[in-house]
C-alpha positions in Angstrom: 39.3 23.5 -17.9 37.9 24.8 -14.5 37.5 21.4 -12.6 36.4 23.3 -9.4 33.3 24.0 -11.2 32.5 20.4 -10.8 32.9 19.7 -7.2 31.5 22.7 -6.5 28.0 20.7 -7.2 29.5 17.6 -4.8 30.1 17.4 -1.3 33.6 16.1 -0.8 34.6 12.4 -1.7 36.4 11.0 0.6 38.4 7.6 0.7 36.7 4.6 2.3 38.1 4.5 6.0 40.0 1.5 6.6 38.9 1.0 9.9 35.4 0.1 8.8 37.0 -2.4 6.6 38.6 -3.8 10.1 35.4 -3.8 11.7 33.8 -5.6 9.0 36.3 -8.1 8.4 36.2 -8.8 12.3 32.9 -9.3 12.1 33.1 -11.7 9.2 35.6 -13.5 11.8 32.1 -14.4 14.1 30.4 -15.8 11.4 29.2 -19.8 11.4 31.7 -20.4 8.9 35.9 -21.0 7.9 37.4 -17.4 7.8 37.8 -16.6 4.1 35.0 -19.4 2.7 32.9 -17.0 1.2 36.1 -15.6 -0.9 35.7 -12.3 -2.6 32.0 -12.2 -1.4 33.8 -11.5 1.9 35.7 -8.5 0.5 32.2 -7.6 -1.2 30.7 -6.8 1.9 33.3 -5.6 3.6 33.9 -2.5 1.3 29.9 -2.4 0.8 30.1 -2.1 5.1 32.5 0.2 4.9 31.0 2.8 2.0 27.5 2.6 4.6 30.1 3.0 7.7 27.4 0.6 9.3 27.7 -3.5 9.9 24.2 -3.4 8.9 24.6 -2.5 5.3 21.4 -2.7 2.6 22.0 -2.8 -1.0 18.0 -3.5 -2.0 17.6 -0.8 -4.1 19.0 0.0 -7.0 18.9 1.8 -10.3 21.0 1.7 -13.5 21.0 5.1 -15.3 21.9 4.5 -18.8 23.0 7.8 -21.1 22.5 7.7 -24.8 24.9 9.8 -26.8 26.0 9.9 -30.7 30.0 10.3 -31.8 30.6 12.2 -34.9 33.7 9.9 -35.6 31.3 7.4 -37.0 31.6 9.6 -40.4 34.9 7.2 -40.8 33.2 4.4 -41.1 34.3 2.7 -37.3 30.9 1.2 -36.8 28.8 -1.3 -38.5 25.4 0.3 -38.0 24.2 4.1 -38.6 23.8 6.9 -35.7 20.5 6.1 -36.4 20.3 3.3 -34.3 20.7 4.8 -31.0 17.4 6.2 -31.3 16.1 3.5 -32.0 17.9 2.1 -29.1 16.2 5.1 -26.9 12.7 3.9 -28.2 13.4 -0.3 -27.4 14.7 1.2 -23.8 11.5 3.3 -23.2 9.3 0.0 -24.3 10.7 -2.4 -22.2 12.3 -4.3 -24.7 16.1 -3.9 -24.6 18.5 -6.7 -22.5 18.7 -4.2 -19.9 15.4 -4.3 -19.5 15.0 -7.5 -19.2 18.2 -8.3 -17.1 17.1 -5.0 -14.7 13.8 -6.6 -14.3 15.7 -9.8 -13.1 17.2 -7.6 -10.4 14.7 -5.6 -9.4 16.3 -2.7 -10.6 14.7 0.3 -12.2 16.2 1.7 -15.3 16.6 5.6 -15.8 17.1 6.5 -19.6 19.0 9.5 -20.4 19.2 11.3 -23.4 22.3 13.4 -23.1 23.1 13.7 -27.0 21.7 11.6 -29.0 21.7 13.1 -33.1 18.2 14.0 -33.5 16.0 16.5 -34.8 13.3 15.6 -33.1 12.5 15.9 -29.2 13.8 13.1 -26.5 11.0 10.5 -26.6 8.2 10.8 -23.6 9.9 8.6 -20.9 13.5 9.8 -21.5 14.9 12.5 -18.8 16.0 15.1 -21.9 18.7 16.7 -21.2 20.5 17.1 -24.7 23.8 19.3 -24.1 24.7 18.8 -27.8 23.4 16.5 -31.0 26.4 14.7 -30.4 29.7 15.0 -30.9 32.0 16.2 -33.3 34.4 14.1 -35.6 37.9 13.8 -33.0 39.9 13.4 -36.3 38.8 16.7 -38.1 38.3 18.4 -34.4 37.6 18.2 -30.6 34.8 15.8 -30.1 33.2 18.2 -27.5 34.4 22.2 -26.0 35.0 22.6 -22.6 31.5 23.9 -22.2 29.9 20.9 -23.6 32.1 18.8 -21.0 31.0 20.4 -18.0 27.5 20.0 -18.9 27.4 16.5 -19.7 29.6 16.2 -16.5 26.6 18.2 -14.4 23.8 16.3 -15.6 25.4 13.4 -14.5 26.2 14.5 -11.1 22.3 15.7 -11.3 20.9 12.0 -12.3 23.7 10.3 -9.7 22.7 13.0 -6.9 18.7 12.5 -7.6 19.1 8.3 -7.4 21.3 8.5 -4.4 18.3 9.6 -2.9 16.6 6.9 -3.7 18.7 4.0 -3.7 21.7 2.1 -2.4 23.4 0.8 -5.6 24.0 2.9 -9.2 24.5 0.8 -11.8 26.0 2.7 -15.1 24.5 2.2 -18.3 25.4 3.6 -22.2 24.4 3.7 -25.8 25.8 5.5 -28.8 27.0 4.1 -32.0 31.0 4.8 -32.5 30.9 4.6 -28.9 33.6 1.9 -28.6 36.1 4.4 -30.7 35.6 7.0 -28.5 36.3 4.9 -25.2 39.5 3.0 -27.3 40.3 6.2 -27.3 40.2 7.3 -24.0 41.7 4.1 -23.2 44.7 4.5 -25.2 45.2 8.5 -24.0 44.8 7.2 -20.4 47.1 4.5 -20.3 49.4 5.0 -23.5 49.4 2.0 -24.8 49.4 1.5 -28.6 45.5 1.4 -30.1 45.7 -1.6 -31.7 46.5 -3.1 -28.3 43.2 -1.5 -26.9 40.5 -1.6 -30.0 37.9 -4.3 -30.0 35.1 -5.0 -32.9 32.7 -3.0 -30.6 29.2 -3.8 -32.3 30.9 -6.5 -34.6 33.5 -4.5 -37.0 34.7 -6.8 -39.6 38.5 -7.1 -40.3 39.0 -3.9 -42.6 36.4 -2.2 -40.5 38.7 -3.0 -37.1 41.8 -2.1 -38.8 40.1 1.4 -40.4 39.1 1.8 -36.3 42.5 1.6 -35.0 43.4 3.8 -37.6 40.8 6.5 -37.1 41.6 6.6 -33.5 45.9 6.8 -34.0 45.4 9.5 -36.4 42.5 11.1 -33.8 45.3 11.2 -30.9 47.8 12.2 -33.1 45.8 15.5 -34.4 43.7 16.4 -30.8 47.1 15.1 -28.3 45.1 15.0 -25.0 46.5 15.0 -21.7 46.6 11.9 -19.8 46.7 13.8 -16.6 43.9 15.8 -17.3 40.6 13.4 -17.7 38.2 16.6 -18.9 41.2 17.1 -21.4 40.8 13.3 -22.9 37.2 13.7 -22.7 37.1 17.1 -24.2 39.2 15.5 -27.6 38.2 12.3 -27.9 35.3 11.4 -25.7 31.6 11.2 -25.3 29.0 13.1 -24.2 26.9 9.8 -22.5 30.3 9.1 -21.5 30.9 12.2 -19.6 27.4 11.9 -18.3 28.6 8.9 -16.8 31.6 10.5 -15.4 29.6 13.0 -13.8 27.1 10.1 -11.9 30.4 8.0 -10.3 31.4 11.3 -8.5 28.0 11.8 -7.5 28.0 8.7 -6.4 30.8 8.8 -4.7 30.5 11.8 -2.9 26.8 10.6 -1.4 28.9 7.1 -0.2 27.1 4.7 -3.0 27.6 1.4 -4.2 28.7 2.5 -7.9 28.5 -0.5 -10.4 30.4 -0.3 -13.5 29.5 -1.7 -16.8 31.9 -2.9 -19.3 34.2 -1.1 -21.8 32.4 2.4 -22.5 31.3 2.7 -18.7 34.8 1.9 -17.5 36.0 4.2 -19.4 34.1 6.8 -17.6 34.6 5.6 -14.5 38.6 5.9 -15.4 38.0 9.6 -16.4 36.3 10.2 -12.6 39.0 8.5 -10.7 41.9 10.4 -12.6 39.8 13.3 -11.6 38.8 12.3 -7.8 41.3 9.4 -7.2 39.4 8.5 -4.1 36.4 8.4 -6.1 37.7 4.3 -7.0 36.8 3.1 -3.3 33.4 3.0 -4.3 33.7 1.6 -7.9 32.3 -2.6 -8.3 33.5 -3.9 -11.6 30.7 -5.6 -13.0 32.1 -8.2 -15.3 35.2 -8.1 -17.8 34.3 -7.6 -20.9 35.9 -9.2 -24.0 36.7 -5.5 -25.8 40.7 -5.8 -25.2 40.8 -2.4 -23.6 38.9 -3.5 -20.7 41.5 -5.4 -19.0 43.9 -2.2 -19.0 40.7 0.3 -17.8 40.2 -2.4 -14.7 44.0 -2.1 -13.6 43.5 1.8 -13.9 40.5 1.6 -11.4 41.8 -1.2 -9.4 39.1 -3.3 -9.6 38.8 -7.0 -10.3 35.4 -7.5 -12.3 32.7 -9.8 -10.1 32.0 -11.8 -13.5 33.4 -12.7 -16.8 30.7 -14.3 -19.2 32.3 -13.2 -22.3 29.6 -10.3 -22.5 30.2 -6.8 -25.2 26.9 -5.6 -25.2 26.4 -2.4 -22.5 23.7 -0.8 -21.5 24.3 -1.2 -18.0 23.5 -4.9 -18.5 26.5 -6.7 -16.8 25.4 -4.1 -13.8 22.4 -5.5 -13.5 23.8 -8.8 -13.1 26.3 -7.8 -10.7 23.4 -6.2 -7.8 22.9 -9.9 -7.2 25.8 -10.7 -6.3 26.7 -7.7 -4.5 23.2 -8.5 -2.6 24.2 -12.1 -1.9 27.2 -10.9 -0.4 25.8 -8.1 2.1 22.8 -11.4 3.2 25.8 -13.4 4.0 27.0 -10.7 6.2 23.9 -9.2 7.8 22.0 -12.2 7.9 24.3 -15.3 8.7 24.2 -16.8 12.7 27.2 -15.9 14.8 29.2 -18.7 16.5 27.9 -16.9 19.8 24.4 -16.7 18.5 24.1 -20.0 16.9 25.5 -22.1 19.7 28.3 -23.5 17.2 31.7 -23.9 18.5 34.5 -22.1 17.2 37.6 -23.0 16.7 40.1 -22.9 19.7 42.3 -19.9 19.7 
């Protein structure tokens, strides 16, 4: 699959320079405090200083794009609620009414709804950026979930919607919904990594027992038929992936490329984000783990990005909702930094060298 078709759309991602890192951590040395107090909201705003390449760094505004996508692998019966719902979903997004919503609203953070392929006959909803590349995917087990074609589109429209808010803001926060969605990132998961599917399958939307077990199943036989390449991310995605997810994919390069804060969500979104750093490595650098999630495939998408989530609070839902959370801490971390007195400024004594 022609990968230099997507960074063709991209300027270049390049990795974080260390020496901004340096600068920032010196500065965090001046500050009316114990080196190290502030613990990871220290290294927070260091790499947050370091993406900017400034020691003035502002993380005020900030948007979570969410992607809304059906999987034709919920024909085997992976997911307790029909296709139908992520419509519905669409409509409770587009009327306020959704937790990411409500979280976003919290944050100050505006919410872009994206309806990349959701199963529907009828038009996206007024209020959702349309941008259908397919009426979602096919069934992995019978076939690819998606051609090469359909990958690459999904993939643009994401780096379109990550290009288009990096003009307007400082943080990205990624967002999903699709019923059968969970299968699809086990899935990836398991190509990725290689590590059984029953080690990486959750209940996703609240599987029963039988239903769980018929998951794992579904997704063993769906990597024995389609085989994907774990070195080759448009590969996995092409088999056994997503088209929100792929959309998703598309905004952390984006993201990356423009030097943004990008804020994953839980399980669906970190699989994307694993799919963009096997296909940009340096693309990680800019990648803030939200929260861990309790899917049990989480855990093993976190060590593939390198990132240690900001928050655990037992939280499955999506959406872009444990992004939302995260801005605030992310903001708390850059005030600290910007706003707190040196010991030069403050008059405070430091300690002796």
């Amino acid at each position: 699959m022609p990968i230099e078709e997507i960074f063709q759309q991209l300027p270049p991602i390049q990795r974080v320079d260390r020496e901004w890192i340096a600068k920032a951590e010196a500065r965090q040395l001046s500050l009316t405090k114990p080196p190290g107090s502030l613990g990871r909201l220290e290294e927070i705003a260091n790499r947050v200083a370091a993406i900017q390449q400034t020691l003035a760094p502002t993380v005020d505004a900030a948007q979570i794009i969410v992607f809304a996508g059906d999987h034709g692998v919920t024909a085997e019966g992976v997911a307790p609620y029909p296709s139908a719902v992520t419509a519905q979903m669409v409509a409770n997004f587009l009327a306020g009414g959704a937790a990411v919503n409500a979280l976003a609203a919290a944050a100050g953070a505006g919410v872009t709804v994206v309806d990349i392929g959701v199963a529907s006959e009828a038009p996206s909803p007024t209020g959702t950026q349309g941008r259908r590349v397919a009426p979602g995917t096919r069934n992995m087990v019978r076939e690819p979930a998606m051609t090469s074609d359909e990958v690459l589109a999904a993939i643009t429209v994401g780096i379109e919607h990550g290009l288009d808010a990096a003009r307007r803001v400082d943080m990205i926060g990624l967002g999903e919904m699709g019923i059968g969605n969970s299968t699809a990132a086990a899935a990836i998961t398991a190509a990725l990594t290689g590590l059984p599917p029953a080690n990486v399958t959750g209940r996703g939307t609240g599987a029963d027992d039988a239903m769980w077990r018929r998951k794992i199943a579904v997704i063993e036989e769906a990597l024995r038929a389609r085989r994907p390449d774990p070195d080759d991310g448009l590969d996995v995605l092409a088999k056994v992936g997503g088209l929100e997810i792929a959309g998703l994919v598309g905004v952390v390069l984006a993201g990356a490329a423009t030097r943004r804060v990008v804020v994953t969500d839980g399980f669906i979104a970190t699989a994307a984000a694993a799919i963009a750093v096997r296909l940009a490595p340096a693309a990680g650098d800019y990648l803030f783990a939200a929260h861990r999630s309790i899917e049990p495939g989480h855990a093993a998408l976190l060590q593939l990005v390198a990132q240690e989530p900001l928050l655990d609070l037992r939280m499955r839902l999506g959406e872009g909702t444990g992004a939302a959370l995260a801005f605030g801490v992310i903001r708390a971390a850059v005030a600290a930094f910007t706003r707190m007195a040196t010991f030069e400024s403050a008059g405070v004594s430091d300690r002796p060298a």
